[in-house]
N, CA, C and O atoms as a GROMACS GRO file, in nm:
protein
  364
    1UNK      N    1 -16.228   1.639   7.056
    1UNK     CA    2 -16.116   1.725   7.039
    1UNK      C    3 -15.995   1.642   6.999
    1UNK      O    4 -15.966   1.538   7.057
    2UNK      N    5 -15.913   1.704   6.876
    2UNK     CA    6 -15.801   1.604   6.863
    2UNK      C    7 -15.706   1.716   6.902
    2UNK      O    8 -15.720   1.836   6.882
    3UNK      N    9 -15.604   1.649   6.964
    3UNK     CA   10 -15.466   1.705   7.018
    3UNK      C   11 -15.350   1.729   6.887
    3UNK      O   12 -15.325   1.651   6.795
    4UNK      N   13 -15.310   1.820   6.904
    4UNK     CA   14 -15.209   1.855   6.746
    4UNK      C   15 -15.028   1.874   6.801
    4UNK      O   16 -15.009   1.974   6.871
    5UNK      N   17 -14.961   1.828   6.785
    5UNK     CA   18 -14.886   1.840   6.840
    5UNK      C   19 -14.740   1.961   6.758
    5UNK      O   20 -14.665   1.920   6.669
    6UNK      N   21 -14.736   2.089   6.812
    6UNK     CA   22 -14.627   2.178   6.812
    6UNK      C   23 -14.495   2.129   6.816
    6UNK      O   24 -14.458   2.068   6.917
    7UNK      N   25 -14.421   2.146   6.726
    7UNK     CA   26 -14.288   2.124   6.796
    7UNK      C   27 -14.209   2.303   6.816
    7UNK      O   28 -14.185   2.402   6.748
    8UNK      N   29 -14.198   2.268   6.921
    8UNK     CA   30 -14.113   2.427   6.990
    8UNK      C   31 -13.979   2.462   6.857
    8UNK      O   32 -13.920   2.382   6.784
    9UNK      N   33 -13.973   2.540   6.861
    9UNK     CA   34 -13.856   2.661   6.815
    9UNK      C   35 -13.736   2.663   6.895
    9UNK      O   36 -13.752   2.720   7.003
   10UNK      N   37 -13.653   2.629   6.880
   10UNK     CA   38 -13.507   2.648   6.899
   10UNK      C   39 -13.520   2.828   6.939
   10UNK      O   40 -13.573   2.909   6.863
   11UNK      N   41 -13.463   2.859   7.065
   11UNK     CA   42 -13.504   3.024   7.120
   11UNK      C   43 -13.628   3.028   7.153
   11UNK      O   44 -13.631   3.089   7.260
   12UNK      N   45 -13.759   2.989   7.116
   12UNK     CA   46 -13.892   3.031   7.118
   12UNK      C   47 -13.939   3.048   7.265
   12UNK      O   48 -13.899   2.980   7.360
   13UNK      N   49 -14.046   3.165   7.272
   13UNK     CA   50 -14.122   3.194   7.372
   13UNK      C   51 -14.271   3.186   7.306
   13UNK      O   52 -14.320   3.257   7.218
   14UNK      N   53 -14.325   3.074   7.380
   14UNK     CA   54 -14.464   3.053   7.391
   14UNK      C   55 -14.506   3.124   7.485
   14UNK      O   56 -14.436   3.131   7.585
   15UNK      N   57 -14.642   3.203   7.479
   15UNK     CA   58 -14.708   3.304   7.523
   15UNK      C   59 -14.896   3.206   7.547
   15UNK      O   60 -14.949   3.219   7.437
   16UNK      N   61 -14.953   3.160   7.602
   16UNK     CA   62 -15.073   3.121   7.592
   16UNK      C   63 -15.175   3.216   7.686
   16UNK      O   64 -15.169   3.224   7.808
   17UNK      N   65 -15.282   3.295   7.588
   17UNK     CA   66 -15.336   3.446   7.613
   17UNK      C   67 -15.479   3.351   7.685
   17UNK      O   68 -15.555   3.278   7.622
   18UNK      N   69 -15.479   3.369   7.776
   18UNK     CA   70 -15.649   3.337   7.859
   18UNK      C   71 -15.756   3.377   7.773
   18UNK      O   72 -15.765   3.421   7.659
   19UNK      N   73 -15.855   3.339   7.887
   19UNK     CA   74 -16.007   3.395   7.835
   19UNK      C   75 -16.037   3.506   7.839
   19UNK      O   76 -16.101   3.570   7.755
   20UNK      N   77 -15.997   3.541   7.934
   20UNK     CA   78 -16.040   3.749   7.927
   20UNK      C   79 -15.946   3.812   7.843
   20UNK      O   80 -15.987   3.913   7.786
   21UNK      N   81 -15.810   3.772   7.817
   21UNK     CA   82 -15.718   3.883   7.695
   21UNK      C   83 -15.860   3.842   7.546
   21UNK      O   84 -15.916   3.932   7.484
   22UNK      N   85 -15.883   3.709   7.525
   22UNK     CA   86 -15.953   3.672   7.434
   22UNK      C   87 -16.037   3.797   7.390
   22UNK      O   88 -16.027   3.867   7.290
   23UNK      N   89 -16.140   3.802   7.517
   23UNK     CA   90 -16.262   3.878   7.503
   23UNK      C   91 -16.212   4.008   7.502
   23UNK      O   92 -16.258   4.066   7.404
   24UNK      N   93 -16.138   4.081   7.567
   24UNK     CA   94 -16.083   4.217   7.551
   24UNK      C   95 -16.017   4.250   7.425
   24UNK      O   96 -15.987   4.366   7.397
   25UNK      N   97 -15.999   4.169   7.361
   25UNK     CA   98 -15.930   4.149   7.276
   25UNK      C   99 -15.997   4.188   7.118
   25UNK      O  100 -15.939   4.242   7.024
   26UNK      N  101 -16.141   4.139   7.129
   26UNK     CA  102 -16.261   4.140   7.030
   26UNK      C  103 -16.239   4.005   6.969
   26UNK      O  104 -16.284   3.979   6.857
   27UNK      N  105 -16.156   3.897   7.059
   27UNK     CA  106 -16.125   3.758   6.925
   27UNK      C  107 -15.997   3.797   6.868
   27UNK      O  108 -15.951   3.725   6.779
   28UNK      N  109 -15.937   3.892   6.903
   28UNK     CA  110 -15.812   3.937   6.808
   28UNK      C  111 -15.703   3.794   6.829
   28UNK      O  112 -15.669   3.720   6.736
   29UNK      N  113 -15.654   3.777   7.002
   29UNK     CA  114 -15.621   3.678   7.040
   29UNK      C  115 -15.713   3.579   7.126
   29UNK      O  116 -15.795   3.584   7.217
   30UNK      N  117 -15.656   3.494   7.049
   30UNK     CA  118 -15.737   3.305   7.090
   30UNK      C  119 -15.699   3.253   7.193
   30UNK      O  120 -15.585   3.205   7.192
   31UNK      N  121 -15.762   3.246   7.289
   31UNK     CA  122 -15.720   3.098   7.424
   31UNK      C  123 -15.758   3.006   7.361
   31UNK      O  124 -15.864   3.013   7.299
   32UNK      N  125 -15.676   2.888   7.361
   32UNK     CA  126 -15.654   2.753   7.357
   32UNK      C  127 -15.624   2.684   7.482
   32UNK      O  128 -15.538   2.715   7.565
   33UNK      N  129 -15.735   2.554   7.485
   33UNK     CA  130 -15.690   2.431   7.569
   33UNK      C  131 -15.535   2.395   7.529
   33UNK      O  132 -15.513   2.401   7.408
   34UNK      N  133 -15.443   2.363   7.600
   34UNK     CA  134 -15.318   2.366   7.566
   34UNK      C  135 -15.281   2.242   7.702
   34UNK      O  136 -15.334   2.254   7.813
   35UNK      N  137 -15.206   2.152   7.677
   35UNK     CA  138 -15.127   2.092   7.770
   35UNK      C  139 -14.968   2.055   7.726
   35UNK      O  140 -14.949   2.044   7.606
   36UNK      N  141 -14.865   2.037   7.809
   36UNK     CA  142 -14.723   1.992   7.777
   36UNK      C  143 -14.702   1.898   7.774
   36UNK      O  144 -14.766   1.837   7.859
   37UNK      N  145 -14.636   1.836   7.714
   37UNK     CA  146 -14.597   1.707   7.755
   37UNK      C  147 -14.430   1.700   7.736
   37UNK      O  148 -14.380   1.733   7.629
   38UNK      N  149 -14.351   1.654   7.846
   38UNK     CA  150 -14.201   1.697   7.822
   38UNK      C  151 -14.147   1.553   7.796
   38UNK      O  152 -14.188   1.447   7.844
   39UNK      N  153 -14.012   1.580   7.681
   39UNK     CA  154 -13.973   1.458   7.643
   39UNK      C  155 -13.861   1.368   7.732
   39UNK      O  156 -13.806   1.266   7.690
   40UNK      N  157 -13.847   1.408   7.821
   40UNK     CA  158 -13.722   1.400   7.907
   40UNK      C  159 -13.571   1.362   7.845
   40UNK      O  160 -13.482   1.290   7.890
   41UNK      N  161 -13.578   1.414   7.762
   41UNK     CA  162 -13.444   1.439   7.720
   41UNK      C  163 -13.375   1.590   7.673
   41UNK      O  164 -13.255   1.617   7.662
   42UNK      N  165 -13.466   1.656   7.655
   42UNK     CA  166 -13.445   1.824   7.658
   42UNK      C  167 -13.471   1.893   7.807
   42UNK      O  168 -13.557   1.872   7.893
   43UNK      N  169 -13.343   1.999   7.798
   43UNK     CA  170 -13.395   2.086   7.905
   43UNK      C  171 -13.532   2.194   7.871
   43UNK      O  172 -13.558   2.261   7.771
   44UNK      N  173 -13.592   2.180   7.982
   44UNK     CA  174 -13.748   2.310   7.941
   44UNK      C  175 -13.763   2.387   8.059
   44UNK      O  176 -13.722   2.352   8.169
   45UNK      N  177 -13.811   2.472   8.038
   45UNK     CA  178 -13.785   2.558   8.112
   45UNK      C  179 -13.965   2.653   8.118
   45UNK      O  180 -13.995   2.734   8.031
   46UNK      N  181 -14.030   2.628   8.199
   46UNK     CA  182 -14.199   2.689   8.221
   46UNK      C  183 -14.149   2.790   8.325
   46UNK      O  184 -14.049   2.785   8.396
   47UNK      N  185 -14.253   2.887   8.314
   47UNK     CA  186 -14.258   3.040   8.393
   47UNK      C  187 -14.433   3.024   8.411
   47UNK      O  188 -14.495   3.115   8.356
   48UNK      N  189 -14.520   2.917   8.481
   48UNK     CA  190 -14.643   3.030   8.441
   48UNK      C  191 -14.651   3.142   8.499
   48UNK      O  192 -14.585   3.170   8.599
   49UNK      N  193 -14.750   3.235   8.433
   49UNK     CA  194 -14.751   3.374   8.525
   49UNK      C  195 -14.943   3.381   8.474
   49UNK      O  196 -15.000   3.372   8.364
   50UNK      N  197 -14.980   3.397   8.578
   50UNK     CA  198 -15.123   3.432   8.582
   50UNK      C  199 -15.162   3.534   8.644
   50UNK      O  200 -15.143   3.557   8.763
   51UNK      N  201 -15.237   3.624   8.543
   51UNK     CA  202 -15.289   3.731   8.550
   51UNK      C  203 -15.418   3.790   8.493
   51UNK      O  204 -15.455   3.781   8.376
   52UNK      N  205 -15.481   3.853   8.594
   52UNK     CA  206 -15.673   3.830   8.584
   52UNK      C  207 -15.699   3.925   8.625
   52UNK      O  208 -15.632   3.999   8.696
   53UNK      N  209 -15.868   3.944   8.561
   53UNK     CA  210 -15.882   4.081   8.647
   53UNK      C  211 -15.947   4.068   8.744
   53UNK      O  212 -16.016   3.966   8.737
   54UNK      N  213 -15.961   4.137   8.857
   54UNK     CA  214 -15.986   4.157   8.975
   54UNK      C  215 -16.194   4.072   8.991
   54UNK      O  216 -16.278   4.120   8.915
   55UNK      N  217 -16.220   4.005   9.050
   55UNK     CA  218 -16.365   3.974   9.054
   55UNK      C  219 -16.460   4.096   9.005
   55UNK      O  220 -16.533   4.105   8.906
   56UNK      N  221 -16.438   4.172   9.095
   56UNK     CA  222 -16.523   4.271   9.061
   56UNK      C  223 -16.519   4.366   8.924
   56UNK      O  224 -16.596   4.460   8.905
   57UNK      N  225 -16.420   4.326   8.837
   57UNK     CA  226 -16.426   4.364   8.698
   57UNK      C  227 -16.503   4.353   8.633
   57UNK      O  228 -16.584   4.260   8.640
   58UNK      N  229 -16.506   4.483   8.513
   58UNK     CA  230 -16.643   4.379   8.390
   58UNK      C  231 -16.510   4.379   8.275
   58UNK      O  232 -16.426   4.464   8.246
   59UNK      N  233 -16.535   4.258   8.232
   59UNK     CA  234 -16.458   4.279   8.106
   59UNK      C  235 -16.523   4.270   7.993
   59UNK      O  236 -16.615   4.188   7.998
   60UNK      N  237 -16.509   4.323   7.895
   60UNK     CA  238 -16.548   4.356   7.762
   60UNK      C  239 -16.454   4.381   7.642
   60UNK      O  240 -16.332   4.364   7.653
   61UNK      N  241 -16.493   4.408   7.566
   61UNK     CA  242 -16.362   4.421   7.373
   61UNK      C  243 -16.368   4.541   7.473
   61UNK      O  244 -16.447   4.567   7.564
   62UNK      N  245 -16.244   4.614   7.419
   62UNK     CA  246 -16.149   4.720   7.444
   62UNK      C  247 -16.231   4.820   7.385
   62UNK      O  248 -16.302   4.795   7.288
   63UNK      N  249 -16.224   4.937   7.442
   63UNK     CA  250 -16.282   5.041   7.297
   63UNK      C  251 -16.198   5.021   7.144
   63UNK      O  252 -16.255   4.997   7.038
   64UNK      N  253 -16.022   5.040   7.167
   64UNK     CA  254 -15.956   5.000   7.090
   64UNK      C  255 -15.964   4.919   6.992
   64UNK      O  256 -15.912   4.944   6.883
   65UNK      N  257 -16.041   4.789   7.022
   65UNK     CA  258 -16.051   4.700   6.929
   65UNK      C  259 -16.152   4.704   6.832
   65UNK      O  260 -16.145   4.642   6.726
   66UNK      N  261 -16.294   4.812   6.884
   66UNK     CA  262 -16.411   4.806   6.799
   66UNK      C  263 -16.403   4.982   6.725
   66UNK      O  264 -16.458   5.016   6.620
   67UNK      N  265 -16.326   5.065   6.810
   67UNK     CA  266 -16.324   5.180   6.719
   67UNK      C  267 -16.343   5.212   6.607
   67UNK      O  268 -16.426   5.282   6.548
   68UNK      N  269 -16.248   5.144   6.579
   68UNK     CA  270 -16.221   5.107   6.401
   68UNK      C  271 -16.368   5.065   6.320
   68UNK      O  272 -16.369   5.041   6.200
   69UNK      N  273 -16.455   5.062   6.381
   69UNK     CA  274 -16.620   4.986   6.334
   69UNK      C  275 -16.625   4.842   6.347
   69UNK      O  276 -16.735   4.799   6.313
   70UNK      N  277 -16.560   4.770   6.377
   70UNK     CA  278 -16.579   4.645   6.416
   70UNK      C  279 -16.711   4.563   6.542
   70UNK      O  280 -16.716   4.560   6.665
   71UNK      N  281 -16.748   4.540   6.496
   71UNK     CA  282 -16.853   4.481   6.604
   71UNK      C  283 -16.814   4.415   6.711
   71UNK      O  284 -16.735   4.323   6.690
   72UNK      N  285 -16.852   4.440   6.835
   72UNK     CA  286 -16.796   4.371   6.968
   72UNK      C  287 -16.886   4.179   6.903
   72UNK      O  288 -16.977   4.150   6.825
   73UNK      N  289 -16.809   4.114   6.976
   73UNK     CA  290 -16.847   3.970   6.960
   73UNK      C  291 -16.835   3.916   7.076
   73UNK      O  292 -16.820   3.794   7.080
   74UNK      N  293 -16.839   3.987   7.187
   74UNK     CA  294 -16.860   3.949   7.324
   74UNK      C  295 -16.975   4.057   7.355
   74UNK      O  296 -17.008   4.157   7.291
   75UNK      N  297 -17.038   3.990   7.502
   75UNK     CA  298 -17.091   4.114   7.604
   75UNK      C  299 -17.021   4.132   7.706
   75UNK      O  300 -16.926   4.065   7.748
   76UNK      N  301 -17.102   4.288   7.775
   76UNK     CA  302 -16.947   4.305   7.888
   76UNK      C  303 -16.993   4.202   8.009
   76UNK      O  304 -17.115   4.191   8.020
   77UNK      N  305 -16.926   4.136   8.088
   77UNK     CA  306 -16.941   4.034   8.176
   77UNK      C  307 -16.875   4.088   8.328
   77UNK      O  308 -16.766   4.145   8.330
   78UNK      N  309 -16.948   4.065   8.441
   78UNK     CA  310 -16.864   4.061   8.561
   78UNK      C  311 -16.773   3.956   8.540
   78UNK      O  312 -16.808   3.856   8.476
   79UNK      N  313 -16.634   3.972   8.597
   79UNK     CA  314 -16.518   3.842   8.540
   79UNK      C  315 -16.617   3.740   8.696
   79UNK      O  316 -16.710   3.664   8.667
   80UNK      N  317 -16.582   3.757   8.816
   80UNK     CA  318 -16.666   3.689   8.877
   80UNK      C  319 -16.762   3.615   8.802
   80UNK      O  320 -16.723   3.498   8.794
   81UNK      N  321 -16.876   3.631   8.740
   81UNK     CA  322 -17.014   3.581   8.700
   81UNK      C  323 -16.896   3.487   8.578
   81UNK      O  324 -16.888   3.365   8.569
   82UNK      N  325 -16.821   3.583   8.504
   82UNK     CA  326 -16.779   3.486   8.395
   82UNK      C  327 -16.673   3.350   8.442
   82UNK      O  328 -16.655   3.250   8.372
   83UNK      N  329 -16.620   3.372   8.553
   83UNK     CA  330 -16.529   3.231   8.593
   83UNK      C  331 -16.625   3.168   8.663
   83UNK      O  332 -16.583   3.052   8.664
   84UNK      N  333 -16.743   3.169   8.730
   84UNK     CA  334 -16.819   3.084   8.782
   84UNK      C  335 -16.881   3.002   8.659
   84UNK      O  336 -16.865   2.881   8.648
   85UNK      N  337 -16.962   3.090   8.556
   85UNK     CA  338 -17.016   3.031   8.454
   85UNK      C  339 -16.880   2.921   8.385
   85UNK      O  340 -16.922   2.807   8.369
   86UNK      N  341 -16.752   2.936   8.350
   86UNK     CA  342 -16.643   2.886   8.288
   86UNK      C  343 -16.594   2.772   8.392
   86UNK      O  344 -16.501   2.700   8.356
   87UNK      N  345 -16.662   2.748   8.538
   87UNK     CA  346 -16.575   2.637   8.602
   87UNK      C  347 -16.735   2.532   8.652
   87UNK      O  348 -16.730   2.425   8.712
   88UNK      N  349 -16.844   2.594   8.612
   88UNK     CA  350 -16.971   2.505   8.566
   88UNK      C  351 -17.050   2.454   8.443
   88UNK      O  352 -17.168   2.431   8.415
   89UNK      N  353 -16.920   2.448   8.379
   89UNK     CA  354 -16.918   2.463   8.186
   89UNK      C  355 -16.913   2.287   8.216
   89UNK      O  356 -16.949   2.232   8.112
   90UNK      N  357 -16.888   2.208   8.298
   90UNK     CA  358 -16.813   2.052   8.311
   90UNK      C  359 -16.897   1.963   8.363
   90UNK      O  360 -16.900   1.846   8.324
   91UNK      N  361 -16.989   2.019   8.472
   91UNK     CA  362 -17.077   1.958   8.495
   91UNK      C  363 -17.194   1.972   8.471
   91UNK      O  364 -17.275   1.888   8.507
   0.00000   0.00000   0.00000
């Protein structure tokens, strides 16, 4: 993996969409590995806010996203089964 480096926007709000907006999503929006690195000479200012669905969820593409005839490019997943499988992806 090579690291690419962003330079922020003067005003800008970075938004980084997880794995389940991904999949609900149909692929519409991308999770990215993402890390910061601050220059210590600008003020910055981080909010994370994390938000998931409940274990016992299934998540799947939206109806919304495949209506239109688009093919789902996920299956529907218990989020449980899918963060266990995603935190034994390492070893």
């Amino acid at each position: 993996m090579k690291w690419v480096h962003v330079p922020p926007g003067n005003g800008s709000l970075v938004i980084n969409v997880g794995n389940a907006l991904q999949i609900m999503s149909n692929g519409k929006y991308k999770s990215v590995e993402h890390r910061v690195t601050a220059n210590g000479n600008d003020n910055r200012i981080s909010v994370p806010i994390f938000v998931q669905p409940r274990p016992i969820d299934i998540i799947r593409p939206l109806v919304e996203m495949v209506e239109s005839g688009a093919k789902p490019i996920y299956k529907h997943v218990l989020y449980l089964d899918y963060v266990k499988h995603f935190f034994q992806k390492g070893t």
